[in-house]
Each structure stands twice: as structure tokens, then as C-alpha cells.
N, C-alpha and C positions, 0 to 999 in steps of 0.2 A: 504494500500500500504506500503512494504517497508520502511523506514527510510532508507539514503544513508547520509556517516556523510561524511566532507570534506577530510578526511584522504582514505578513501575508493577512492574518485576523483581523487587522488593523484595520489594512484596504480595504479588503470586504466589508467591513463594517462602513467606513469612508464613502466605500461604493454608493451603498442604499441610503443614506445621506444625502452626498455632494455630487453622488456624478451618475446621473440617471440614464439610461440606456434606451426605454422607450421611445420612439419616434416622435410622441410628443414635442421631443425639446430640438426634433430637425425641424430644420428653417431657414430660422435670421442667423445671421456670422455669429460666433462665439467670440462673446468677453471675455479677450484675454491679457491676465494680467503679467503675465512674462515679459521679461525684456522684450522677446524677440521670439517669433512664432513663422509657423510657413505650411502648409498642408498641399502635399504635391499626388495628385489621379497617376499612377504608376506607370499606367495604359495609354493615355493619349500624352500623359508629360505636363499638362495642365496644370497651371494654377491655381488652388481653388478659394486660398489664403492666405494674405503675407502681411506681417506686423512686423515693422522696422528689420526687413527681411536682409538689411544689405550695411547695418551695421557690424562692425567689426567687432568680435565677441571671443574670449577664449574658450576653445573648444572642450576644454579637458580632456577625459577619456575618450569623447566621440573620436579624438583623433585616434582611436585604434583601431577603428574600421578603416582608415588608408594604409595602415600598419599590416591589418588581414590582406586589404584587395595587394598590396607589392607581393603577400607572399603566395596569393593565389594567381598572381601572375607568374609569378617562377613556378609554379607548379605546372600550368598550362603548357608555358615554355617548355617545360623537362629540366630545368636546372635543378631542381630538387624534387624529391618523394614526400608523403605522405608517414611513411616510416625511416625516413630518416633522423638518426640519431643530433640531437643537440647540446650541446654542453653549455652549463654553466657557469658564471663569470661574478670578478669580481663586482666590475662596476655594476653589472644587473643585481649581485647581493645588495649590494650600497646601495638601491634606492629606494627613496620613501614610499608612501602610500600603498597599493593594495598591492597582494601581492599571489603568484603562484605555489612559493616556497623552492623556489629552484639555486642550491647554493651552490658556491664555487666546484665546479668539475663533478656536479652534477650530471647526469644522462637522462633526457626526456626524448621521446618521441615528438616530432614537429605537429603531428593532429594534436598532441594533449600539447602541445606551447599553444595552437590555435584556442584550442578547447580554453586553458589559461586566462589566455586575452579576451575573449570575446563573452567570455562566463566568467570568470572571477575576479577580469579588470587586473589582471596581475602586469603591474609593472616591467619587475623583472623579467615575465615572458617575453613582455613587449620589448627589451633591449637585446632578451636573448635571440629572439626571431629574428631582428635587425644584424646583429653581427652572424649570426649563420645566413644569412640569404648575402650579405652585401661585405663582408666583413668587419666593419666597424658601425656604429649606429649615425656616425657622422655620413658616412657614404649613401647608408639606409635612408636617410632621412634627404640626401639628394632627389632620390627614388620619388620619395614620395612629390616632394616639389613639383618634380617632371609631371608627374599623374596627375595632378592636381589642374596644374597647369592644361595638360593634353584635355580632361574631360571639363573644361571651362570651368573650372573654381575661379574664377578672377581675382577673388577676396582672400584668398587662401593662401597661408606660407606655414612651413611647421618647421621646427626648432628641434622637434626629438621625437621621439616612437609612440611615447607613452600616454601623453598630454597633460604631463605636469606643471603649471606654469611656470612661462618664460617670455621675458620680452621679446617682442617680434614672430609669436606665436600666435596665431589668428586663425579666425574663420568669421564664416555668417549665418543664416538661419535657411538664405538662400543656398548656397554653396553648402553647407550640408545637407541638405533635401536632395540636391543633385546628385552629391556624395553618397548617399544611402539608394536614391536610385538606380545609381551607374554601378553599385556594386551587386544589386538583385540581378541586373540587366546580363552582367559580364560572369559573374560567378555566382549561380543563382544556390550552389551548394551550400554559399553563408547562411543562409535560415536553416539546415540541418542542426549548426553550433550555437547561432543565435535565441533559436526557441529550446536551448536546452535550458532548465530552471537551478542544476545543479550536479556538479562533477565533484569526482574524487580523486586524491593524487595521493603518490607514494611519500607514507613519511609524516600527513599529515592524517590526526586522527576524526576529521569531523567535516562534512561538506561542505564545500565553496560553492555557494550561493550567489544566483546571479539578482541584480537589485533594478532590472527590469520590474517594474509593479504592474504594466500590464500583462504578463505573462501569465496564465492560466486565470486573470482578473477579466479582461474587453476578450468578447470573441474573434476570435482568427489573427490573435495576434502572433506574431512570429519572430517578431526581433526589434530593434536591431543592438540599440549600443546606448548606455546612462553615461553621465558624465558629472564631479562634482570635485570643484578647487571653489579657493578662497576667491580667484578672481570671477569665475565661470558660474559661480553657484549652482544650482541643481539644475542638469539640461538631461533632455532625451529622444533620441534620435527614433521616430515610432514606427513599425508595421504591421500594419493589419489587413488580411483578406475576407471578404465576404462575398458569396453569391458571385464567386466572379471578378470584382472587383479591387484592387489595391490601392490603399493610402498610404504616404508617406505622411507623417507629423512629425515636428521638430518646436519642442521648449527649450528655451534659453533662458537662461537668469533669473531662477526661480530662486527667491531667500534662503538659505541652508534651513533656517529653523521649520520654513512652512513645506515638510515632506510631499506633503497628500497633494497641493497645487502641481506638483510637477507630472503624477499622475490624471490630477481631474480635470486639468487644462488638458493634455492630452487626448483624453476620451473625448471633451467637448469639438477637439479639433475632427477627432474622425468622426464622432457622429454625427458631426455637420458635415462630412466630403461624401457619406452614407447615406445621406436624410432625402424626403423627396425632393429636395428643392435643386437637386441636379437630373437633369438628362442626359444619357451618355445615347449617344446614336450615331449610325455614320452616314456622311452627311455627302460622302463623294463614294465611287463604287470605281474597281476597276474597269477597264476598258469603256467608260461611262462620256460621252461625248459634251464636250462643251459648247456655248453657242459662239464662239470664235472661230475662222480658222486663217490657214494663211496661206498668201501669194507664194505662187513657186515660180521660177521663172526658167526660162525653156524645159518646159513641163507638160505634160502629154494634158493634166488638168490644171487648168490657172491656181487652182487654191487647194487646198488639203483640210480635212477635220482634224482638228484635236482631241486628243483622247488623257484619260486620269489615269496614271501610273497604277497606283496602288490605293485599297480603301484607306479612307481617313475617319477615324473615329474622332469625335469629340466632345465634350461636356459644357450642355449648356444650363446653363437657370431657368429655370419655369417659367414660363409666360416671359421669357425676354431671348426669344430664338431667334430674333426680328434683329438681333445685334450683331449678329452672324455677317460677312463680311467677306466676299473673294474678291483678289485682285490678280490678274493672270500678265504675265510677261513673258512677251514673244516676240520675237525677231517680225520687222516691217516683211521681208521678203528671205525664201530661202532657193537655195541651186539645188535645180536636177542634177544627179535622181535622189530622191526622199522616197525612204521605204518604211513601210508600216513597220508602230514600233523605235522610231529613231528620238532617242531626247530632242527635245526642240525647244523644252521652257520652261517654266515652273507656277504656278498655284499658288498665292498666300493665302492664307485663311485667317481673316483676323474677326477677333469677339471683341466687342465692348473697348472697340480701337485698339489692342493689345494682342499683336503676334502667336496665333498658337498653333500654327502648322504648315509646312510647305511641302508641296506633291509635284511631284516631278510630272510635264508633260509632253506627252509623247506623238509622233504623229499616229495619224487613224487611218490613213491609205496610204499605199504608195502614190506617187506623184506622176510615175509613168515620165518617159523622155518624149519632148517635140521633136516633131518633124525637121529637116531638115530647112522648111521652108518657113514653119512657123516661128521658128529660132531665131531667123535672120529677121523676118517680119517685125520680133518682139527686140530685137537686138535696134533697125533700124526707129522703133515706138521711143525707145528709152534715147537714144541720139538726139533725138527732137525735141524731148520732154528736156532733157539736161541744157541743151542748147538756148531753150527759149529762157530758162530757170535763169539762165547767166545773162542774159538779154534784160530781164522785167528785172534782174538784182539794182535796187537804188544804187546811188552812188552815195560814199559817205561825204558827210557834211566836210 
């Protein structure tokens, strides 16, 4: 059976209190009292909520989800296994805050360094992970930079593995919603470690407990990563699947004393990205024709249909679908031969004047080649057309 630790009795009780689950309280945006908040639709990448989403905040711990994603990138790679052995180090004994228990010239396996980090917030894991993938955690923490960088963190720079604070150690509300999405996306095997509640390790007599509070608390939650220093205060990087569905939530800057907010703001965030006051639907279909198309020139047809790459889902608000927005970009004229199927353009889709999707567009026929005599025909049209063009040109003043 289960283990239930007294902190878990808490929430529960917290739960049927302060952070009600019935549909009821979907709707209007959530009152949120955190520094800094962000609620990201997994699915279409979507917005659904952002509160001072782009201030600069320490991350804490949440920085050990780029910590995981560098090393589940070596794994990918083939530079490391899953059972490869790692050893333990002075400066991972040396440091503060939570920890694995992994002491000098120790032996772990690299799944239980992951298991570590992403379940017991073990520091040490996180230095020891860093110098076995990169050799020192200074080089490690290059790694990370780079990644950050590549999957658009713009706000982002990290200082060390762990997320201990340190100057010049950042992130944002936004840049981590992307961070926790770009890691489901790429390595979707981190919610196997992330929804675990609690691991054992050699050596230590009692379980390491992970201080996710939505975990067996919101349903279908899954992960991802807490976070909590003296500058960062209590943050939580959220995931939850329902019916389908995936939210990302992210609290930042929750009081140390006020635990339960860090939790209850969470839940309010997903049960508002849940609640009916979104519609997800898709809204372009492949092979789906648009009412544009374009000139081709020495072309068996003067013009060609456009066609929609791939379906586009996206999330709109109830009774405001009307906000909804295409703007299509394509070349004035293209050269025979154009064959069905050839990139030609692209699609914006914006909601509520704010960017949320672009669809590649494609031609919808081939274009066929002219004639021999049509060519010249079209050759001597455009001579004339240019000619007169530089004729009516004013003169400048």
C-alpha cells in the first residue's frame, strides 16, 4: 500500500478548502497572487495565461529540468547509457541544500542520478550528472546555455546544474513554460521520473520524497519540477493531462511561509486552461484550399490554388472565435514548372492580434509549362508592361 506522509494530509485537506476542482470555478482568468505565473495548451503551444510572464526571476531547482533535458540529450546521442556507472565527488558532497546522498567515490547508476534530481531535488546529483556527461559542471552548465538558447529561452542564462542561487542566474515564467514544454516534446520519457512520488537509495534509511503537491492531489498530473531558495521563493513548474488535453503551469514567487499558495494557484491555473471557456478545434485541414492563388508565368495555367500544409489546431475562448485572424504570404508571381505540393508561402494565424500559429503553404496543382508561343507572347506582355512602368515613372522633384 501506498505510504501517505503528513504533508500530503495537509493538501488534501487544503484541497477541499482553497482549491476546488469543480467546473464551477472555470471561466474568468485566475487570481493570481504569485510573482509571476504562465499557463501554456501543450498541443497547439498556446497561451492561455501570463502574469509578469517575462520578468527575470530565479529559477531555483526548476533549473534541473535543463540539467535532465542535457542529459537526455546524451543519451539520445549515444554518448552515455542509462546504466552507466557515476561516481561521486567532492564538490557534489560540498553542497548545500537537498540532496541525493551520493558521497565522494560513491557508485550510482545514471537512471537513479536522474531518479535523484528530478524526485529528490538532490543537488549533489545534479553536479554529479554535470561532470559525468561534460566533465566538469562548468562545461555542463555551457551545455545548458547553448539549449536554452537553441529552444528560444531568450530570458535565460544559468550559473550551475542545481539552481542554487547565484548572480546572473535567471529565468522567466515564460521561458520556463517553454522549458517544461520543449522537454515533454523532445524527451517525453521525463514524466516516467517526474510522476514518481518517491524513490529509494542505497545507504539511506527512509524515502526521498518528491514535494511536487500536485502529484496524486489534481488529476492527471504528471510532473514536472518545484523549486525553492531564499531569492526564488516557492515556484512550480506544472503538468497535467486530461481527456486529451495538456497544460503546462508555472508559479513563481510564492512567500516560503505560504506553502498551500504554491499549490492552489497552480490548480487554479489548470482549471482554468480545463474549464469550458476554451475551445480547442482545428481550424485549417490539410490539403484544405484557400481562396488565394497565384500567377505563374510561362505556365500551361496562368495561376495555381493554394493549398494548407498540415492541420492547425487551436484554442479559442467562447463566444470570441470572431478574433480569429489569417494572414497568408505569397510571392506576387512564380516560374514554370510549379508542381503540386511545392512550399510557396506560409499562413499566420493570429487570435486577439497575438501570433499563434504558422502553416506552411503549398501549391494545389501543378502549373503545367507554356507553349512555346505562349511564353514569348507572355515574355513580349511583361516588355511592355515594364516599359510603359518607366515611361508614367514621375521625375523626382
Amino acid at each position: 500500500m501506498r505510504r501517505v506522509y503528513p504533508w500530503q494530509l495537509g493538501l488534501l485537506l487544503l484541497t477541499f478548502l482553497s482549491c476546488p476542482f469543480m467546473p464551477l470555478v472555470y471561466g474568468a482568468p485566475p487570481r493570481i497572487t504569485a510573482g509571476a505565473a504562465y499557463l501554456l495548451d501543450y498541443h497547439t503551444g498556446q497561451t492561455l495565461f501570463a502574469q509578469n510572464a517575462h520578468d527575470l526571476r530565479a529559477p531555483a531547482s526548476i533549473t534541473k529540468l535543463m540539467t535532465v533535458y542535457i542529459i537526455f540529450d546524451a543519451l539520445k546521442a549515444g554518448e552515455i547509457d542509462l546504466d552507466h556507472t557515476c561516481i561521486g565527488s567532492v564538490k557534489a558532497n560540498e553542497v548545500e541544500g537537498s540532496r541525493l546522498w551520493v558521497g565522494p567515490g560513491d557508485f550510482v547508476s545514471l537512471e537513479q542520478i536522474i531518479k535523484g534530481i528530478l524526485v529528490a531535488s538532490g543537488n549533489d546529483a545534479a553536479i554529479v550528472a554535470a561532470e559525468t556527461i561534460a566533465g566538469t559542471e562548468e562545461a555542463f552548465v555551457e551545455r545548458m546555455n547553448a539549449k536554452a538558447q537553441a529552444l528560444g529561452l531568450t530570458q535565460t542564462q544559468y550559473k550551475n546544474s542545481h539552481g542554487l542561487d547565484e548572480e546572473g542566474h535567471y529565468t522567466t515564467a515564460r521561458d520556463t513554460a517553454v522549458l517544461g514544454y520543449s522537454i515533454i516534446r523532445d524527451h517525453p520519457q521525463v514524466l516516467q521520473y517526474t510522476s514518481l512520488t518517491e524513490i529509494y537509495h542505497v545507504g539511506v534509511s527512509y524515502p526521498l520524497v518528491s514535494q511536487n503537491p500536485l502529484l496524486g492531489n489534481y488529476p492527471g498530473a504528471d510532473g514536472l519540477k518545484t523549486g525553492n531558495t531564499d531569492d526564488a521563493g516557492l515556484c512550480l513548474l506544472g503538468t497535467a493531462q486530461q481527456d486529451g488535453i495538456r497544460l503546462i503551469s508555472v508559479i513563481m514567487g510564492i512567500p516560503q511561509a505560504r506553502p498551500e499558495l504554491r499549490y492552489n494557484e497552480s490548480c487554479l491555473l489548470l482549471n482554468y486552461g480545463f474549464g469550458s471557456d476554451f475551445i480547442r478545434t482545428t481550424v485549417l485541414h490539410e490539403g484544405e484550399l484557400i481562396p488565394s492563388q497565384v500567377e505563374v508565368r510561362r505556365a500551361n495555367l496562368d495561376s495555381i490554388a493554394v493549398a494548407i500544409a498540415n492541420d492547425v489546431q487551436v484554442v479559442l475562448r467562447s463566444g470570441q472565435e470572431e478574433l480569429l485572424q489569417q494572414v497568408a504570404h505569397l510571392p506576387d508571381k512564380l516560374d514554370a514548372p510549379v508542381y503540386q505540393g511545392d512550399h510557396i508561402g506560409s499562413l499566420d494565424l493570429f487570435y486577439d492580434n497575438e501570433l499563434i500559429a504558422t502553416v506552411p503553404l503549398l501549391a494545389g496543382e501543378d502549373s503545367g509549362e507554356a507553349s512555346f508561343f505562349k511564353a514569348l507572347w507572355q515574355d513580349i506582355q511583361e516588355f511592355f508592361l515594364g516599359l510603359f512602368r518607366v515611361v508614367d515613372k514621375p521625375n523626382n522633384p
